[in-house]
N, C-alpha and C positions, 0 to 999 in steps of 0.2 A: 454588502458582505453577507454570505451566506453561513447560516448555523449549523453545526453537524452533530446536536444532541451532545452539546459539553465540548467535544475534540476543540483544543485549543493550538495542537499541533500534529502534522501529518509528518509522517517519515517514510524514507522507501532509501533500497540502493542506488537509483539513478539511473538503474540499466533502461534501455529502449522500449517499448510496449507499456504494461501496467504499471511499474514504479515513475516514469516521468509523466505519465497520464494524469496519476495521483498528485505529482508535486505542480504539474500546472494549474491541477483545478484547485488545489490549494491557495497560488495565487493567484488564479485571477478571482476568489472568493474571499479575498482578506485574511488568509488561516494561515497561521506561522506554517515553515515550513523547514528540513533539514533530515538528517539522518546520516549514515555513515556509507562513504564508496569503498572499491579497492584503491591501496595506493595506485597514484599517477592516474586516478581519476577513468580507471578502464571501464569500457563499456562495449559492446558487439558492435557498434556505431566509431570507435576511436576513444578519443575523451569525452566525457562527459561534459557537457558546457557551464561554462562558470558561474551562470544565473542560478544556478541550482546551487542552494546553501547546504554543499554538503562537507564532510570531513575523512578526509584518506583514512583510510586505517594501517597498519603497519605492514599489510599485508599483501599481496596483488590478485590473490585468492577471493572470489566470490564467495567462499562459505565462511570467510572473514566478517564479513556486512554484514551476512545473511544474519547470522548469529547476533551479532552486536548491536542489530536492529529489531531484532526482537527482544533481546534481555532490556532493551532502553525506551522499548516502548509497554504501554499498560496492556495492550492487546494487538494482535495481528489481524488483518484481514486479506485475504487472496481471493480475487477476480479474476474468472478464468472465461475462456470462452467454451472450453471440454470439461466434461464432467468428471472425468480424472484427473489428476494431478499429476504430474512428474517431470523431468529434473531438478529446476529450482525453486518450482514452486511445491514438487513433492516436500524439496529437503526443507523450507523456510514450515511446512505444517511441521514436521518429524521434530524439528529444532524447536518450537510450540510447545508440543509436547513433551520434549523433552524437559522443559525449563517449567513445566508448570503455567505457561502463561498461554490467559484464552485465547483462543482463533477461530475464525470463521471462515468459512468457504462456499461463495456466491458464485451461481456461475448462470446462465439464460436458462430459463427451464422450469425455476424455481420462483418464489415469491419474496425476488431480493431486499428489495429497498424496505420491508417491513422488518423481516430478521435481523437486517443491518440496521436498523432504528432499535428494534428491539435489542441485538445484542449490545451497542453501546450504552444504551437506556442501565441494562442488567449490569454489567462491569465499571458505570461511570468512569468511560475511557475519556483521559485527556489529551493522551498522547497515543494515536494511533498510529502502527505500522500498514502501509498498503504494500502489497506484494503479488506478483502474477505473472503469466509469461512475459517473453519479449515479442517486441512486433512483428519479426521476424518469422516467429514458432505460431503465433496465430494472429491471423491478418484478421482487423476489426476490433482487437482488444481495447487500441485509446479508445476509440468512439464507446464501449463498452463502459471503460470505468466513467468515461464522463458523464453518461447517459446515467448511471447506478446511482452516481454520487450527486448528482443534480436531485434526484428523485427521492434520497437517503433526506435532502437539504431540504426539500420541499414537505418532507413527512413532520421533519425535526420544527420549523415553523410552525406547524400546524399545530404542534401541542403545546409552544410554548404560552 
């Protein structure tokens, strides 16, 4: 079981690319896992598969989640492969901000796995939101989050 500096739970919408990247490496590292999909479980792939402990919202609308997953979790993080942001991963930082609750945004380039130690270090997140393209929008994103958050896991050890 890997540690991730306190996170006792990872959340994401479920959609294809970064949010199931996140909730895989959740489980295959022991870390509670869930958060909220659209109703009937929509995803750019079809349904979202049932192994994923997630919960419909009333909604069919992605910016349903989007939302509902950030107000439920302590902090956001968005993993990108681009150094800009936009569609949904624009609106999941925008909706951040909106709501007052922290976020961070990692992308290749930069000196991820430290900031991402350090930023849940600073907010003592329990309950992180992962958030990022779909697989689709940028090819390489799972291996991405996997790779970050092994690295995030490997930091978080080290100072324990």
């Amino acid at each position: 079981m890997a540690s991730l500096c306190g996170v006792v739970r990872i959340v994401s919408g479920g959609q294809t690319g970064a949010d199931r990247a996140a909730l895989d490496w959740a489980i295959a590292n022991g870390i509670e896992h869930g958060g909220w999909c659209p109703k009937g479980r929509r995803a750019e792939d079809g349904v979202i598969p049932p192994c994923y402990e997630l919960i419909e919202t009333r909604s069919a609308a992605y910016e349903q989640r989007t939302k509902w997953n950030v107000r439920d979790s302590d902090a956001t993080l968005i993993l990108s492969l681009a150094e800009e942001l936009s569609g949904g991963s624009r609106f999941t930082r925008e909706t951040a901000a909106r709501l007052g609750k922290p976020y961070l945004h990692v992308h290749p380039g930069i000196e991820g796995p430290e900031r991402i130690r350090d930023f849940l270090n600073r907010y003592q997140i329990k309950v992180l939101n992962v958030a990022g393209p779909r697989a689709f929008s940028e090819a390489g994103i799972v291996q991405f989050v996997h790779a970050i958050l092994d690295a995030v896991a490997r930091l978080c050890a080290k100072q324990e």
